[in-house]
N, C-alpha and C positions, 0 to 999 in steps of 0.2 A: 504494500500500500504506500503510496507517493505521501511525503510528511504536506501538512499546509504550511504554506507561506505566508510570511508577516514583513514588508520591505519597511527598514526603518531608514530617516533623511533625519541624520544629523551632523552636528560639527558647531563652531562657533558662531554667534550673533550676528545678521547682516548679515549674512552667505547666498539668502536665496534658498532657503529651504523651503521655506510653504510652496513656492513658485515652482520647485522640480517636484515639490511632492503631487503638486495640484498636474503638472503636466501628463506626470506616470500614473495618477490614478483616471483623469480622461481618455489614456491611451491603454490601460490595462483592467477597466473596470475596478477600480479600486473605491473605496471610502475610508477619511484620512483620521489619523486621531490623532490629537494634538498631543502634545510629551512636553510642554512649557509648563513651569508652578503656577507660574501668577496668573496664565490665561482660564485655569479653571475660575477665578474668581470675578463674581459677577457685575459689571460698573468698570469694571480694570481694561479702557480696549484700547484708547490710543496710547498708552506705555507702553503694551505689548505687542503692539501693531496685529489686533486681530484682524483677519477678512471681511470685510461685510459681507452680508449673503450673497449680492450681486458679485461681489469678486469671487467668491466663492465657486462660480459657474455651474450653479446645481451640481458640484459634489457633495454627497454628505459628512460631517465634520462631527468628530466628537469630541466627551470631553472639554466642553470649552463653555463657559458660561454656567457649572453645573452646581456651585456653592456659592454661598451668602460669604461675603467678604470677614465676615464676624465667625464665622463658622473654622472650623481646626481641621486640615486637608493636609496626608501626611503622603510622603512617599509608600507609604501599606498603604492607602484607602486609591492613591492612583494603580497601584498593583493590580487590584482588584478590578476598582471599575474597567483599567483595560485589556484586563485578560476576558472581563464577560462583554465587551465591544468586540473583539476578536474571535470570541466564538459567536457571537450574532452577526456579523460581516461575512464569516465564512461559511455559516448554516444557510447564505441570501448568496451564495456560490460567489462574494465579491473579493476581491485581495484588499488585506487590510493594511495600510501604509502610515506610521507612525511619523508623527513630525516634528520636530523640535530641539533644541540645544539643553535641558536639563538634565545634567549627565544621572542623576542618582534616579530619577524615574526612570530612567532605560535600565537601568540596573537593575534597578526594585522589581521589574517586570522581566527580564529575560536574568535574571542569576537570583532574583527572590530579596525579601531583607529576613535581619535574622527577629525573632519577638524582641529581644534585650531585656534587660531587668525593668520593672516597675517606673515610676516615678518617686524620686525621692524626694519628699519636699522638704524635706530639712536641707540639704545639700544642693536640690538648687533655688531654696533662701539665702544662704553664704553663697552661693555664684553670681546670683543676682544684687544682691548687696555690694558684691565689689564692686561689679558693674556699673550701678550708681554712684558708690564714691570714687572708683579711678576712672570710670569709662569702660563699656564695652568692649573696646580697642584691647585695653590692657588683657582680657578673657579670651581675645582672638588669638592674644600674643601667644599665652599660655598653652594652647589646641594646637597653636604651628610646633610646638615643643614635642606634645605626645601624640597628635597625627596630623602629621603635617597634610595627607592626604583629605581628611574631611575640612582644615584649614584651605587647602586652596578650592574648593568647591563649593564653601560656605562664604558669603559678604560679611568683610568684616564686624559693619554691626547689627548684623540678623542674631540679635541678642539669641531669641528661642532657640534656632538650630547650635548657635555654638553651646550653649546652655546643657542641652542633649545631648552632644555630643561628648563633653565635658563629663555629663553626669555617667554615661557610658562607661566610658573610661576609669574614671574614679570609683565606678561600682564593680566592675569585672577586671579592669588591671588591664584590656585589652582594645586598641583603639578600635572604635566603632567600624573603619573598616573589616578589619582584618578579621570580622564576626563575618562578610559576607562569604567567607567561603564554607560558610557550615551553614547555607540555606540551597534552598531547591526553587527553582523558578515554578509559578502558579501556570506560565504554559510550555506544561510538558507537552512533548510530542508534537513541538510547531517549530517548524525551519527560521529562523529568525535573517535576512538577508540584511546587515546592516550598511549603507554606505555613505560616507562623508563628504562635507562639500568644505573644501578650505580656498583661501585666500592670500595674497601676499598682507603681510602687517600694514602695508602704504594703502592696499588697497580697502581692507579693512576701515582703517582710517578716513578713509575718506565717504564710504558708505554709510560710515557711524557718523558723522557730522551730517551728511546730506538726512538723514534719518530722524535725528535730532530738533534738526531745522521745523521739518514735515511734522514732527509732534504738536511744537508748540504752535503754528502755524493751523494746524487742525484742531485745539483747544484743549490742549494737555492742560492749563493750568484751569479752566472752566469748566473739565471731568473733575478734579479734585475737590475744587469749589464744593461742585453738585454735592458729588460723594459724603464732604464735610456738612453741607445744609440735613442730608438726609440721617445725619447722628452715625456716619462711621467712623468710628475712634481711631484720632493717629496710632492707636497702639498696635491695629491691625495686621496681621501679618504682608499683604500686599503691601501697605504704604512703607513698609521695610526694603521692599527690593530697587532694586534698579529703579532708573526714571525717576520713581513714586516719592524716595526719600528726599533725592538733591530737590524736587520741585516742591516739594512740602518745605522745606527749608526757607528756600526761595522766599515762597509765600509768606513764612514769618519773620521776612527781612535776613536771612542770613547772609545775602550777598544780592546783586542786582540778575538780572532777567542772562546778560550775555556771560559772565561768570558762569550760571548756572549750566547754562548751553554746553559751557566748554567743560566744565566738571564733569556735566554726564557721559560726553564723547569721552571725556578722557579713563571712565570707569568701563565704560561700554567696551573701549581699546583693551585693558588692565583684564576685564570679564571674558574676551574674548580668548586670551592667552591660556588663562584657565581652566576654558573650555579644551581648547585645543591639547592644554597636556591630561586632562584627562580624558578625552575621547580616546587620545592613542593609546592609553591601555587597554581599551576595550578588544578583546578576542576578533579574527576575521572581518575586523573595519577594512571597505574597499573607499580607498579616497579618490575624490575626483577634484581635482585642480579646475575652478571655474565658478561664476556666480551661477545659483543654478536657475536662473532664467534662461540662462545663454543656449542656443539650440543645442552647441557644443558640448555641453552638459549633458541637458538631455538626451542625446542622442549616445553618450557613454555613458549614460545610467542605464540605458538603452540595452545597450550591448550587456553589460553586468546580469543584466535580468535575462538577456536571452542564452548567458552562457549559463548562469543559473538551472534554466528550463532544459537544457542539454544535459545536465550532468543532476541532474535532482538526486538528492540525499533520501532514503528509505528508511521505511521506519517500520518493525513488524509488530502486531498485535497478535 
């Protein structure tokens, strides 16, 4: 019996990812499921540059829009939700095509995560408390010490995830990664095809500015607003990531409108790097050199799929 196919489009920020994913699922009957954090959250769309439906081109899209921004959305609950998207894609005979730059949701789904210990709240009250009196910074500093690995994949001051991370470690003596190789992926028995789209750094650069521009231009700082009128707490997880914090800053005066512009280019650059060393650990990553709009692209993702279909992997039950 032939395994099912799951084609995932990742690699760093700016790449062109939606854009090759949106091509190979109109040319291969696909329906696409997003793998970004922050785009599960509801109200969060020009930060993360969702699709509008109309761009979308009637493919259907999951995953995106599916929790209340107040609401606690972990790398386990996207495990889940996209292992049962996966088997609903592929019971409708469609190929499911995963899209996105967040390295630990692709993980969480094709290697599994592991349960971990509890929550401890006594210990991350002292994580938190220092927090507050040195800064967050200083708790990030500490994570780069005992895994540097969940250090570079976590925002400096995404207090929560360093928090966890932290508490991981402190409670088993083992850094949080190095639990993932004692879990099992929730889709057993599915071909996982992942391939990468990268960039020169110059050219990056320059995609993360032209990108930046088009947020605030498109009312990145009157999504905030809104968000803020309707009682969503800066505490919320979204307004922690990318885009969401420098422009909340902003807002409360921390610097002016073109500072802020060039802060988030310059984290977006900084985020992109990060991405990029952790995607190359991923097992059978095929990388394609290219924005993935470029036909050029397409047409060797193209190829990757069709030599895929030549040599298909078996699976016996």
């Amino acid at each position: 019996m032939t395994t099912p196919l799951v084609v995932a489009i990742l690699g760093p920020t700016a790449t062109g990812k939606s854009a090759l994913a949106l091509a190979l699922a109109e040319q291969h009957g696909g329906e696409i499921i997003n793998c970004d954090s922050t785009a599960v959250y509801r109200g969060f769309d020009i930060g993360t540059d969702k699709l509008s439906v109309a761009e979308r081109r009637g493919i259907a899209h999951h995953l995106i829009d599916i929790v209340e921004p107040t609401e606690e959305y972990t790398a386990a609950h996207y495990a889940r939700d996209a292992a049962a998207a996966i088997g609903a894609i592929h019971a409708r005979g469609r190929l499911p095509i995963l899209a996105g730059g967040t390295g630990l949701y692709y993980r969480a789904l094709t290697r599994g995560l592991f349960p971990g210990p509890g929550r401890d709240a006594e210990l991350r009250g002292r994580l938190e408390a220092v927090a507050a009196r040195r800064g967050v910074e200083r708790l990030h500093r500490l994570l780069e010490r005992v895994d540097a690995d969940s250090a570079r994949r976590i925002q400096p001051r995404d207090l929560k995830r360093i928090v966890r991370a932290l508490e991981v470690f402190l409670l088993t003596g083992r850094p949080l990664t190095s639990h993932f190789a004692d879990t099992t992926s929730p889709i057993p028995g599915v071909d996982v095809l992942p391939i990468g789209v990268r960039l020169a750094a110059a050219e990056i650069s320059e995609r993360v500015t032209r990108r930046v521009d088009a947020q605030f231009a498109r009312g990145l700082l009157d999504e905030i607003r809104a968000l803020l009128a309707r009682g969503i707490p800066e505490t919320v997880r979204p307004f922690g990531g990318l885009v969401y914090r420098q422009a909340l800053e902003h807002l409360h005066g921390a610097r002016d409108e073109p500072a802020t512009r060039a802060l988030i280019a310059q984290e977006n650059r900084r985020y992109a790097r990060r991405q990029l060393i952790w995607f190359r650990k991923e097992p059978n990553l095929v990388w394609l050199d290219g924005p993935g709009e470029a036909a050029s692209t397409i047409a060797a993702a193209n190829r990757v799929l069709h030599q895929r279909a030549l040599h298909p992997r078996e699976i016996h039950r």
